[in-house]
VOPAGU-2260 file (C-alpha; in pm, 1 decimal, decimal comma):
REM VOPAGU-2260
SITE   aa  ch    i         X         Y         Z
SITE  UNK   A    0    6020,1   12488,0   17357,8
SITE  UNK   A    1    6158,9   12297,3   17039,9
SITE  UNK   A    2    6328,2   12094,4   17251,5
SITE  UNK   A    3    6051,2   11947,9   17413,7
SITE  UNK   A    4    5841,8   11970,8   17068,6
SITE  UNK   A    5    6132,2   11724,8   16988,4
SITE  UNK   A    6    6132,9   11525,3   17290,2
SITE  UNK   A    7    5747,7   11487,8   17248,9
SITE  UNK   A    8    5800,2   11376,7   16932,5
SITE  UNK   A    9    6057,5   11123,8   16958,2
SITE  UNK   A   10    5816,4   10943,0   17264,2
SITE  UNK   A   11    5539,7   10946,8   17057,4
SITE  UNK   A   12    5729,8   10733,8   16797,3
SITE  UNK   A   13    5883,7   10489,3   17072,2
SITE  UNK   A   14    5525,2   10443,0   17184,3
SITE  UNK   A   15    5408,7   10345,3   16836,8
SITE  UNK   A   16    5718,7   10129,9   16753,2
SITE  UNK   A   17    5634,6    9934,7   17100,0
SITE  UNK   A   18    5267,6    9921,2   17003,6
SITE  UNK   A   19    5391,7    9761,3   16637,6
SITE  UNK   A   20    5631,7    9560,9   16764,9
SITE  UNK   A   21    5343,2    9416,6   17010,3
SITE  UNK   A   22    5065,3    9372,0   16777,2
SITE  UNK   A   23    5326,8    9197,7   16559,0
SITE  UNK   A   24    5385,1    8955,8   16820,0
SITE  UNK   A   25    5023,0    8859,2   16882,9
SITE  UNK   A   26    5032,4    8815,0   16509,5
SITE  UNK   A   27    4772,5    9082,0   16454,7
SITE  UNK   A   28    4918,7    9162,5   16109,4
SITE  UNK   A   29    4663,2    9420,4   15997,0
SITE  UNK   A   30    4647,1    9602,5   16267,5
SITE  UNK   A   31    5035,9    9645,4   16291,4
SITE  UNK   A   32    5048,6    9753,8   15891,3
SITE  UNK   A   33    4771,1   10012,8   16027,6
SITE  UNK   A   34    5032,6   10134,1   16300,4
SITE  UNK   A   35    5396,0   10096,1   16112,7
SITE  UNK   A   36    5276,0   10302,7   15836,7
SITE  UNK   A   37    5124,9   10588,6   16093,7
SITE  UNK   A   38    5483,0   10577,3   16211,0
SITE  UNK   A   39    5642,8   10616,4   15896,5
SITE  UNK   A   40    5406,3   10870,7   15778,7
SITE  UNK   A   41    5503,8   11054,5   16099,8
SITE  UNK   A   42    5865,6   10953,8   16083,9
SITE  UNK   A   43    5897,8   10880,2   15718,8
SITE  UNK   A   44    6314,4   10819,3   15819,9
SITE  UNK   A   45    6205,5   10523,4   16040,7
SITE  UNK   A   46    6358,8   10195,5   15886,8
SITE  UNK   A   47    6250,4    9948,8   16180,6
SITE  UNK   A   48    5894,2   10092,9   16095,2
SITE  UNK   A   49    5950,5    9997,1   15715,8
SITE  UNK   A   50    6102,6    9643,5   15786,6
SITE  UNK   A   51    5851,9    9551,9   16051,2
SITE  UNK   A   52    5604,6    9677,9   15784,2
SITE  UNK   A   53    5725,0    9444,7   15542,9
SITE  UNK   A   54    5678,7    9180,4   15822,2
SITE  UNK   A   55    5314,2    9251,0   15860,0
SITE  UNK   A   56    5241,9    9253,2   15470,4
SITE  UNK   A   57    5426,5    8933,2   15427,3
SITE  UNK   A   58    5285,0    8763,0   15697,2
SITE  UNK   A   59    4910,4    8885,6   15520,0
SITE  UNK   A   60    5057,0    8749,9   15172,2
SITE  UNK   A   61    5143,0    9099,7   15011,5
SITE  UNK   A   62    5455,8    9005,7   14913,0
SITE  UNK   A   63    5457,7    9323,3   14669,1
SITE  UNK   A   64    5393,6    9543,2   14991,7
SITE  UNK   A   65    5659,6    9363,0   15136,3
SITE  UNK   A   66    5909,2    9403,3   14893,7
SITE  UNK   A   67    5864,1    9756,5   14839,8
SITE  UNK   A   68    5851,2    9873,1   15224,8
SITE  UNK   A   69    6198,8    9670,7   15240,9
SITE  UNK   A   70    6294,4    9785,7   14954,0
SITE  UNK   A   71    6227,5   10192,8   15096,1
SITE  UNK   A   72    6432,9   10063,6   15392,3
SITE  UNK   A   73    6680,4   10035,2   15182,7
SITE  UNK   A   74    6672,4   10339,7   14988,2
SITE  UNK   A   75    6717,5   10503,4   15371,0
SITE  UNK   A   76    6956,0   10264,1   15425,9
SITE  UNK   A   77    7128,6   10045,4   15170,2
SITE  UNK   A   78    7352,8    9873,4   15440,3
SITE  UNK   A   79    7066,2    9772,2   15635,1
SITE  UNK   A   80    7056,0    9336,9   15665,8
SITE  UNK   A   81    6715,2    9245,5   15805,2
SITE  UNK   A   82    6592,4    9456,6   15452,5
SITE  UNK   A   83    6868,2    9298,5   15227,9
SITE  UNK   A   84    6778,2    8967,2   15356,5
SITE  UNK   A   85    6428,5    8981,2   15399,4
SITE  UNK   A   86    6403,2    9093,7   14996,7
SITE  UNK   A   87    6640,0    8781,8   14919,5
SITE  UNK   A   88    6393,2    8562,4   15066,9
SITE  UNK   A   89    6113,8    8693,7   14886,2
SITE  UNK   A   90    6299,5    8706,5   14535,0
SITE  UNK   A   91    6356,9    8311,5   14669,0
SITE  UNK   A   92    6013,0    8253,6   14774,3
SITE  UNK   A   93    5864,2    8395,8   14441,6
SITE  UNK   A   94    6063,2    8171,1   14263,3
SITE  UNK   A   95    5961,6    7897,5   14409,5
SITE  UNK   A   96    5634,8    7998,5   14373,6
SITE  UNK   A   97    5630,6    8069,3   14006,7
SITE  UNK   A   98    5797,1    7706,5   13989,1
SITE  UNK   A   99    5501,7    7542,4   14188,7
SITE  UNK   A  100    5269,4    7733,7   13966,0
SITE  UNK   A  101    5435,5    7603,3   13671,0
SITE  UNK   A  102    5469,2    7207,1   13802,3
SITE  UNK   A  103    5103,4    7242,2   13911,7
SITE  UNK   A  104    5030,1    7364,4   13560,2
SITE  UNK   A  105    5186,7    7085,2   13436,6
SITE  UNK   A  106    5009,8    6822,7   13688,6
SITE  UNK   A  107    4675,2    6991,8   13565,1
SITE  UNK   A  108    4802,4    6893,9   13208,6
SITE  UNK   A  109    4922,1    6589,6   13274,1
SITE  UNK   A  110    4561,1    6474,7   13433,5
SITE  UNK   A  111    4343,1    6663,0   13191,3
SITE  UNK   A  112    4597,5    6469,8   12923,0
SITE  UNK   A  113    4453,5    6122,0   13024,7
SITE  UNK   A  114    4164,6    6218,5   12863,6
SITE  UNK   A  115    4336,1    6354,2   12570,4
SITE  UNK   A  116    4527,2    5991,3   12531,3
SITE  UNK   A  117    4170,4    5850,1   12527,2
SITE  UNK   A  118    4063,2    6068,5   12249,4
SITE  UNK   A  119    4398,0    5956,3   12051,4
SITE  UNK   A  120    4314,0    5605,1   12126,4
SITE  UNK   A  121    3986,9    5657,2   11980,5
SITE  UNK   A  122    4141,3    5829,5   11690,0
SITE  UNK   A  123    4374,1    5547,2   11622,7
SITE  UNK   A  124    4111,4    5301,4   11703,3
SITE  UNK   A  125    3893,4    5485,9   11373,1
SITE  UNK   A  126    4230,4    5519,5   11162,7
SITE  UNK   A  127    4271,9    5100,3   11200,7
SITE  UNK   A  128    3922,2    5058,1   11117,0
SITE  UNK   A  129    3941,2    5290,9   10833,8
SITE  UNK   A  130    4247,2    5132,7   10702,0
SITE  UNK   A  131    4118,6    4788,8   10777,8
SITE  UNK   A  132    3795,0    4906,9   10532,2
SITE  UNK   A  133    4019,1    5009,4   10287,5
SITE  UNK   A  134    4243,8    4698,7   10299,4
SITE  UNK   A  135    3875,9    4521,0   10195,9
SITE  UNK   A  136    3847,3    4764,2    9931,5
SITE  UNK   A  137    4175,2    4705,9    9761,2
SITE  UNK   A  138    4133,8    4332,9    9813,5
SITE  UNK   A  139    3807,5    4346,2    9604,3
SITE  UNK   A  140    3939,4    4551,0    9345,6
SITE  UNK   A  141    4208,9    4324,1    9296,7
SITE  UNK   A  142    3963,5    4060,3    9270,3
SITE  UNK   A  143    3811,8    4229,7    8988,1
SITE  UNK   A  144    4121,4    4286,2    8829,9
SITE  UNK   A  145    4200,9    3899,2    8800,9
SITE  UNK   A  146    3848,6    3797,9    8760,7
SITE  UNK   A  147    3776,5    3791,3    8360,5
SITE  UNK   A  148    3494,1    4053,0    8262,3
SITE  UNK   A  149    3147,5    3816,8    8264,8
SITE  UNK   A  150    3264,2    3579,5    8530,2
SITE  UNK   A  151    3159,6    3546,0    8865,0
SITE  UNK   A  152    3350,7    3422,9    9214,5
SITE  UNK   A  153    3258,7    3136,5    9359,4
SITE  UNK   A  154    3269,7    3119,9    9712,9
C-alpha cells in the first residue's frame, strides 16, 4: 500500500514538473510560479521546482523571488550550477542596474543643471552689475576727495 502511496506520489510530481516546465515555455510566467511552488510545497526537496521558480519570478521582474528560490536550491543543494549561476547573473544584473540608476541620476542632474547654470549666469550677471555700481560709487567718492570743499565739477 505505501508503495503505491509512493508511486502515486512521485507521478503526481512528474505531472506538475511537466505542466511547469510547459507553461514556462509558453512564457506564462505567473501561472508557472502558481504551479512550481504547489510542487515544492508538495515536494519541498524538489530543486528543478525551485530553479524553474526562480525562472518564472525573474522573467516577471522579482528578482528578490528569484534570488531567494535559487538561493533555497542551493541550501538543498550547494553543488547545484543552473542555481549558482543563475544567482551570479542576478548579483551581475543588479549591479548593472544600480549603475544605470545612478548614470540616469546623474543625466537627470546634468539636464535639470542647465537650468541651474542659468541661474548662476544670472547671479554673475547681478554680481557685475553690482560691482560695476560700486566701481561708480568709488569713482565719485574719489572725486570728492580731490575736489576742494565749495567747488563744483565741471562737466
Amino acid at each position: 500500500m505505501k508503495y503505491q502511496q509512493g508511486e502515486e506520489h512521485s507521478k503526481l510530481g512528474q505531472q506538475l514538473s511537466e505542466e511547469a516546465v510547459e507553461l514556462a515555455m509558453r512564457g506564462q510566467w505567473e501561472e508557472a510560479v502558481v504551479v512550481n511552488k504547489d510542487i515544492i510545497e508538495k515536494f519541498p526537496g524538489d530543486v528543478s521546482a525551485y530553479n524553474r521558480l526562480g525562472k518564472a519570478e525573474w522573467e516577471l521582474g522579482d528578482l528578490s523571488g528569484a534570488t531567494e528560490a535559487y538561493s533555497k536550491a542551493l541550501q538543498i543543494d550547494p553543488t547545484n550550477s543552473i542555481a549558482k549561476k543563475n544567482i551570479a547573473r542576478l548579483n551581475n544584473k543588479t549591479e548593472l542596474e544600480e549603475a544605470a540608476s545612478i548614470e540616469r541620476k546623474g543625466q537627470e542632474f546634468l539636464s535639470g543643471s542647465e537650468s541651474m547654470v542659468e541661474i548662476q549666469v544670472e547671479e554673475e550677471d547681478r554680481a557685475t552689475e553690482n560691482n560695476r555700481h560700486e566701481e561708480e560709487d568709488d569713482s565719485v567718492n574719489e572725486e570728492a576727495d580731490i575736489i576742494p570743499e565749495g567747488f563744483t565739477l565741471l562737466d
